[in-house]
N, C-alpha and C positions, 0 to 999 in steps of 0.2 A: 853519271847515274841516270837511268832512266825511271820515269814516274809515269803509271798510266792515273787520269783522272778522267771524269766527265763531266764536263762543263756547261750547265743549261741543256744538256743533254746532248751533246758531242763530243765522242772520244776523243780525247788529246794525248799526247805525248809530250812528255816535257825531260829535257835534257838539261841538267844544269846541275848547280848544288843543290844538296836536298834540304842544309840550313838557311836557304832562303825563305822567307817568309811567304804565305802563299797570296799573303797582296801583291807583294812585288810583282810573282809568277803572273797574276790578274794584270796587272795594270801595266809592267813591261814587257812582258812577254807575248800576252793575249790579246791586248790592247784595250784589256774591259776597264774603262775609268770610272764606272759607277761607283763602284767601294773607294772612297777618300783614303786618304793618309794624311791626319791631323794629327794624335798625338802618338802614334807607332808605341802607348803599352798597353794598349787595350781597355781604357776605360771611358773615351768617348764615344765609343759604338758606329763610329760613321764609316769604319771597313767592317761592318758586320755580311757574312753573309752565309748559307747555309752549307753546312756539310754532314753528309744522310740526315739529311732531314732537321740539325739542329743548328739553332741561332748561335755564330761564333764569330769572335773578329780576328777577322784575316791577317792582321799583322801579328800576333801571337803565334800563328800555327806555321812549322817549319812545314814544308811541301814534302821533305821526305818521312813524314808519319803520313801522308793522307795518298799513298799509292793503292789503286782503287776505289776511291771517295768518289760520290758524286756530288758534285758544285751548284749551288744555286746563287748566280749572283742578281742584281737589280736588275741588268740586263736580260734575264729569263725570267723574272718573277710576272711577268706575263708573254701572251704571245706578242711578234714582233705588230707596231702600230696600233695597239693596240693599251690599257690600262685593268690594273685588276682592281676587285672592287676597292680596295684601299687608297689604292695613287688617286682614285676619282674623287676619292671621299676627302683626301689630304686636298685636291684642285679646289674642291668646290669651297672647299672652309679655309680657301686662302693660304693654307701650310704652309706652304712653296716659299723660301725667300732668297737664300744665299745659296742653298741648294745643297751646302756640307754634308749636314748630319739627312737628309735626307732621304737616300738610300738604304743608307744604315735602319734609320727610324722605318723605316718599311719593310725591310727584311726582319728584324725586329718583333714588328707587330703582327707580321703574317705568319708569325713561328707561334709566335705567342694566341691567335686567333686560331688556328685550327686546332688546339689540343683545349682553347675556354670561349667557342662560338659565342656565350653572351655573357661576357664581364662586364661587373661591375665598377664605376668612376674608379675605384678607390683600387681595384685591378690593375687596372688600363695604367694607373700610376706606377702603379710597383714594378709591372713589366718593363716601365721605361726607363727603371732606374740606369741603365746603362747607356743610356744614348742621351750626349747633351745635345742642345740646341742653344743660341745665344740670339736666334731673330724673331722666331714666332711668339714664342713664350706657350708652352706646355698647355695652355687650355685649348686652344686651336685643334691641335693634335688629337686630344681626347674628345673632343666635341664629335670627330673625324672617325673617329672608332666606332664611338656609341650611336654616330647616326648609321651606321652600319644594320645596327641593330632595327633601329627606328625602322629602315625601310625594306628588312625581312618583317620586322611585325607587322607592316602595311600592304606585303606581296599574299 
């Protein structure tokens, strides 16, 4: 069976089963390793990534419901060498550890940020309900967010 998707904005082709998951598709097929495979049933968030536009994890969604879909994984969530404001924001407040849930946590919050530009603490939490983390510990991250905010009130 053939699948068309679009992938960080290039049309692909994918030949294969359609009940493969569309991490797998990502990760062996395409060679995008950003989206993890920790716990394959969807509730640590660290294969999240967007499809038209909405935050989902990759290991749930079989590849042949999303013929047509366009993909956005950590790999495109900005342009190449470069960081979108969130990656910078998660740099600079130290995030970064093991690196797992990471991607996840970013694809996540940039779904979650462009539909609530300036949430509050107690937001920024609820959003996260789907993405563990076991190194930073959760305040890091939202500290990460909110100064987001800080430095449009400052621009």
């Amino acid at each position: 069976m053939s699948i068309s998707l679009n992938i960080n904005g290039e049309d692909r082709l994918y030949h294969g089963d359609p009940r493969t998951s569309l991490l797998d598709v990502l990760r062996d097929t395409y060679r995008m390793t950003g989206a993890k495979s920790v716990c394959s049933a969807g509730f640590c968030g660290a294969c999240t990534v967007h499809v038209d536009g909405v935050a989902v994890p990759a290991c749930l969604r079989p590849v042949g419901l999303l013929d047509g879909a366009a993909i956005t994984t950590i790999e495109g969530a900005a342009p190449l060498d470069t960081l979108s404001a969130l990656q910078a924001a998660f740099a600079e407040h130290d995030v970064v550890q093991c690196g797992m849930c990471f991607p996840g946590m970013v694809m996540s919050l940039t779904a979650f940020l462009r539909d609530a530009p300036a949430p509050s603490r107690a937001k920024v939490k609820t959003a996260m309900v789907g993405n563990l983390c076991r190194c930073t510990g959760y305040e890091r991250i939202i500290d990460a967010v909110m100064s987001l905010q800080d430095s449009e009130s400052a621009a």
